[in-house]
C-alpha positions as semicolon CSV with decimal commas, in nm:
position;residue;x (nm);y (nm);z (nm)
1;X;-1,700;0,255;1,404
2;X;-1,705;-0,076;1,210
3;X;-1,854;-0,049;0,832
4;X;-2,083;-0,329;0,651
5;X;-1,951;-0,383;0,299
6;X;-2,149;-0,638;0,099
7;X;-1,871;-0,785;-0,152
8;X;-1,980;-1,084;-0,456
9;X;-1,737;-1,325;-0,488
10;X;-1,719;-1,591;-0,767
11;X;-1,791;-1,940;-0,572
12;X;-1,428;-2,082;-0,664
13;X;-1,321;-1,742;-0,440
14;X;-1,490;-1,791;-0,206
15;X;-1,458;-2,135;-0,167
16;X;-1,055;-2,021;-0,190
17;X;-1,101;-1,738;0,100
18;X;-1,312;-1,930;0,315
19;X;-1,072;-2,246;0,295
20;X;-0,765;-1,992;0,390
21;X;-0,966;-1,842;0,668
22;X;-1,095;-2,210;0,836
23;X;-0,732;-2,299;0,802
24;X;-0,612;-1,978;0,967
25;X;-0,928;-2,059;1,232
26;X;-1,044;-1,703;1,160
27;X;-1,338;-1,527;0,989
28;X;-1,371;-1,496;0,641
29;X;-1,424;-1,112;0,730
30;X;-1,095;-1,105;0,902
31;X;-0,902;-1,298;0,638
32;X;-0,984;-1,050;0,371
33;X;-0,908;-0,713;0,584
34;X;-0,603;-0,881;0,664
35;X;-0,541;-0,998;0,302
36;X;-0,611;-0,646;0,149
37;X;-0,421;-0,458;0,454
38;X;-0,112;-0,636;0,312
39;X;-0,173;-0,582;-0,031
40;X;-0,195;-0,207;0,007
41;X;0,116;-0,243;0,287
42;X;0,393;-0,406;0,028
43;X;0,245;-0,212;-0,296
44;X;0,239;0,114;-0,142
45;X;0,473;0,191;0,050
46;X;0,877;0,187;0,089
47;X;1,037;-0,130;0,221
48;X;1,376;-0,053;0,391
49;X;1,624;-0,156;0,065
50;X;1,420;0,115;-0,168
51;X;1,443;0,428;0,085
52;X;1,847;0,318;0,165
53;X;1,849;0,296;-0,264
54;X;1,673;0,632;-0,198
55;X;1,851;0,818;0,060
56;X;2,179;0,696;-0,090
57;X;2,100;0,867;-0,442
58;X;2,300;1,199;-0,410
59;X;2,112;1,346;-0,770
60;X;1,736;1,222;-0,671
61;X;1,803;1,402;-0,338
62;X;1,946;1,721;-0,477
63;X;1,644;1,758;-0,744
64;X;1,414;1,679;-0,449
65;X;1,562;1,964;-0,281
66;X;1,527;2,191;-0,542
67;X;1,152;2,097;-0,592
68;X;1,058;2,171;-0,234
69;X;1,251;2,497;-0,247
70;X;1,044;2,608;-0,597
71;X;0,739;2,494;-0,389
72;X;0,825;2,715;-0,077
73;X;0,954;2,994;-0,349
74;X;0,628;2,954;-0,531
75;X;0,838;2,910;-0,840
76;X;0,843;2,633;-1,134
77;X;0,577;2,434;-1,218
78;X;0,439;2,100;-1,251
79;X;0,467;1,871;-1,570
């Protein structure tokens, strides 16, 4: 089910949203979830070269390992 949000915007950003949106010929609604989606999309998560960078690093992996084994083991402890 769809949520109502009422957001302020400065005029200049909204003048700036609702400029990008015309020019997209989309709502200014729309250009904002979409704008924020792919905010939280390249900031939060993994792009393909950091989880090869990841996979590939033998140490990180090994002390990853031994983490989720003190978890199961219900040993060590968080710092």
């Amino acid at each position: 089910m769809s949520k109502i949000v009422t957001l302020r915007l400065d005029e200049k950003v909204y003048e700036l949203f609702h400029g990008m949106a015309n020019s997209d010929n989309r709502p200014l609604s729309n250009f904002i979830t979409t704008a924020a989606l792919r905010y939280i999309e390249e900031n939060e998560y993994v792009n393909e070269y950091e989880m090869n960078e990841i996979k590939n690093n033998k140490e990180l992996n090994k002390s990853i390992k031994k983490g989720l084994q003190d978890v199961k083991n219900e040993s060590g402890h968080f710092v």
